[in-house]
C-alpha positions as CSV (number, residue, x, y, z in Angstrom):
1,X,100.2,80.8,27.0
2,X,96.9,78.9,27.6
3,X,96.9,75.7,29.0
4,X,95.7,73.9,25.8
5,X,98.4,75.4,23.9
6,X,101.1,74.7,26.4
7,X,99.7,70.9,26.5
8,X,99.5,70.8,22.7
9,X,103.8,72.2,22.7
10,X,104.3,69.7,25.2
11,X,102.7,66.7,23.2
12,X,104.6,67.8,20.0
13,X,107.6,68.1,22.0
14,X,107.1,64.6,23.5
15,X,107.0,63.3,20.2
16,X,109.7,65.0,18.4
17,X,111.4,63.0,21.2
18,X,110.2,60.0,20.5
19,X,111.0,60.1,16.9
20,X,114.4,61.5,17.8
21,X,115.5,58.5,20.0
22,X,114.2,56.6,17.3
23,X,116.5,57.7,14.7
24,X,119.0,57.6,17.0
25,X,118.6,53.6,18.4
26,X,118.7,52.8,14.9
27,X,121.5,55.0,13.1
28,X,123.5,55.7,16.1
29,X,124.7,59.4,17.1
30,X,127.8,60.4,14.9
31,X,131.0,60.9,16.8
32,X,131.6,64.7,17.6
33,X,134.5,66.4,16.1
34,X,137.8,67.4,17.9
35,X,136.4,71.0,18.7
36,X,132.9,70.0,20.0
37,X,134.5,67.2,22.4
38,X,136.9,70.1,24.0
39,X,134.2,72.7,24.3
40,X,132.2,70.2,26.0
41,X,135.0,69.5,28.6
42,X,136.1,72.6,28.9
43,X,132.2,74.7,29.3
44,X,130.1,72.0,31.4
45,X,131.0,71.0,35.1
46,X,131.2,67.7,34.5
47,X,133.7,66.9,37.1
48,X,132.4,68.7,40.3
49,X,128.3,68.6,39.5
50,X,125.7,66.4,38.7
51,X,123.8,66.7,35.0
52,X,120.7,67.4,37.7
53,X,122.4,70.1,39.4
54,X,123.5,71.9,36.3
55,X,120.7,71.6,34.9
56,X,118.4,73.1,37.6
57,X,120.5,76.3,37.6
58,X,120.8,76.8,33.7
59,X,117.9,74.3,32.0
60,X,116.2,77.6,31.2
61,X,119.0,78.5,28.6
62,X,119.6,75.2,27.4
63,X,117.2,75.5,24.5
64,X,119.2,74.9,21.8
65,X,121.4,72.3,23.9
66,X,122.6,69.6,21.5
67,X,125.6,67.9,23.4
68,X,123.9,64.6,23.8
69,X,123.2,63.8,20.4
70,X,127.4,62.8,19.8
71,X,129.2,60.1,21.0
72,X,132.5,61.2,22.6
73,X,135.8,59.5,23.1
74,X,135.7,60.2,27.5
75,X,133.1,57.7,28.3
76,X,132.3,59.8,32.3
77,X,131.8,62.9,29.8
78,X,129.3,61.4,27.0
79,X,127.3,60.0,30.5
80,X,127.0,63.4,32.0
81,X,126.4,64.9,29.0
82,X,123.6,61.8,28.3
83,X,121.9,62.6,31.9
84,X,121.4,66.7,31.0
85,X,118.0,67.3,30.4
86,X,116.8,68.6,27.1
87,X,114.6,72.0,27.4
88,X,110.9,71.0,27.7
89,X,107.6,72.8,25.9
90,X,107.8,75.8,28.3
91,X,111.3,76.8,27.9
92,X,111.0,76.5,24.4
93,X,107.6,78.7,24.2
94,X,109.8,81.0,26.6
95,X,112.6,81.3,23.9
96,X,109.9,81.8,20.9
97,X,108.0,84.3,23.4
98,X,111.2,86.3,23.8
99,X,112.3,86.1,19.9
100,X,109.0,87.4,18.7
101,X,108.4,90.4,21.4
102,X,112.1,91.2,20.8
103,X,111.3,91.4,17.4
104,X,108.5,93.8,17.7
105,X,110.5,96.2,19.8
106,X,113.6,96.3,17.9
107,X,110.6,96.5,14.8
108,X,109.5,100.1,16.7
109,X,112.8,101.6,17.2
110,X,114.3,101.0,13.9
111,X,114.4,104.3,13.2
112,X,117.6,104.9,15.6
113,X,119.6,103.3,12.8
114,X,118.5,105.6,9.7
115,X,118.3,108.9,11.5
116,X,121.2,110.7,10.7
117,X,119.9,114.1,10.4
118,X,121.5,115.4,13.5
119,X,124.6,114.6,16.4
120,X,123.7,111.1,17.8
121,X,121.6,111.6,20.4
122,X,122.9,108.6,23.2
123,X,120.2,109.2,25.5
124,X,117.6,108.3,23.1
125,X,119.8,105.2,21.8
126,X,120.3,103.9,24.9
127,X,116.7,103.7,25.7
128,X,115.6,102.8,22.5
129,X,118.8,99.6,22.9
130,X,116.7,98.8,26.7
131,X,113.1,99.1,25.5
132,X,114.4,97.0,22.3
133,X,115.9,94.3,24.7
134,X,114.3,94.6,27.0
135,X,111.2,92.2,26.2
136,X,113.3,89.2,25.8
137,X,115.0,89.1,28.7
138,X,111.8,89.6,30.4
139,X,110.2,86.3,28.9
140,X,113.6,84.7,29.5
141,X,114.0,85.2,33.2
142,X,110.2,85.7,34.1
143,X,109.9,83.3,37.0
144,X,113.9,82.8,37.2
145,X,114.2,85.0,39.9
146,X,112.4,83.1,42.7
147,X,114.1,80.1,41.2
148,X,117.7,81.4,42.3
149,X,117.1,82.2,45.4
């Protein structure tokens, strides 16, 4: 992605934001239901990490991360959940990156699934399953690598 693109996802970003916390110091965020409050004391560390840590470690796959925008009846959790960052400009083009080139691969091997003029042939499925996947989790964890270590 060129810079001015990156800067323009950024800025549009930035202000989806803004309007966001808008809405939301005017209406208030709606109280999560009964299953959302448990799954988000039961799936983030709440208790034994800070938002900062967790973050650092997964922010790449918190694209869709949504947690913040309920009130909840624990007061320590709605904090922690409050303080996790939301996924900036370039994890989003990431995720887009990854749906699109997925896309295209599982486009080119489509073929495996209406072939069925001879014995399945699991060699060829199996490769055609990796190359088809395979683009994705390369724009996912590009870069993620060094990041771990």
């Amino acid at each position: 992605m060129t810079d001015s693109r990156r800067q323009r996802l950024d800025r549009l970003t930035d202000r989806w934001r803004s309007r966001h916390e808008a809405r939301v110091a005017s209406e208030g965020r709606p109280p999560a239901d009964a299953e959302r409050e448990a799954k988000a004391a039961t799936l983030f560390p709440w208790r034994s990490r800070s938002a900062a840590e967790y973050a650092a470690t997964h922010g790449a796959a918190m694209v869709g991360y949504t947690y913040d925008a309920y009130t909840y009846t624990d007061p320590a959790l709605e904090a922690w959940l409050r303080r996790a960052p939301v996924a900036n400009g370039s994890v989003l083009a990431r995720g887009l990156l990854a749906a699109v080139l997925s896309g295209a691969a599982f486009y080119l091997v489509s073929g495996m699934w209406t072939d069925h003029s001879a014995p399945p042939n699991y060699l060829r499925n199996l490769a055609s399953w990796t190359f088809a996947f395979f683009p994705g989790f390369a724009a996912l964890l590009w870069g993620r690598a060094s990041a771990l270590r």
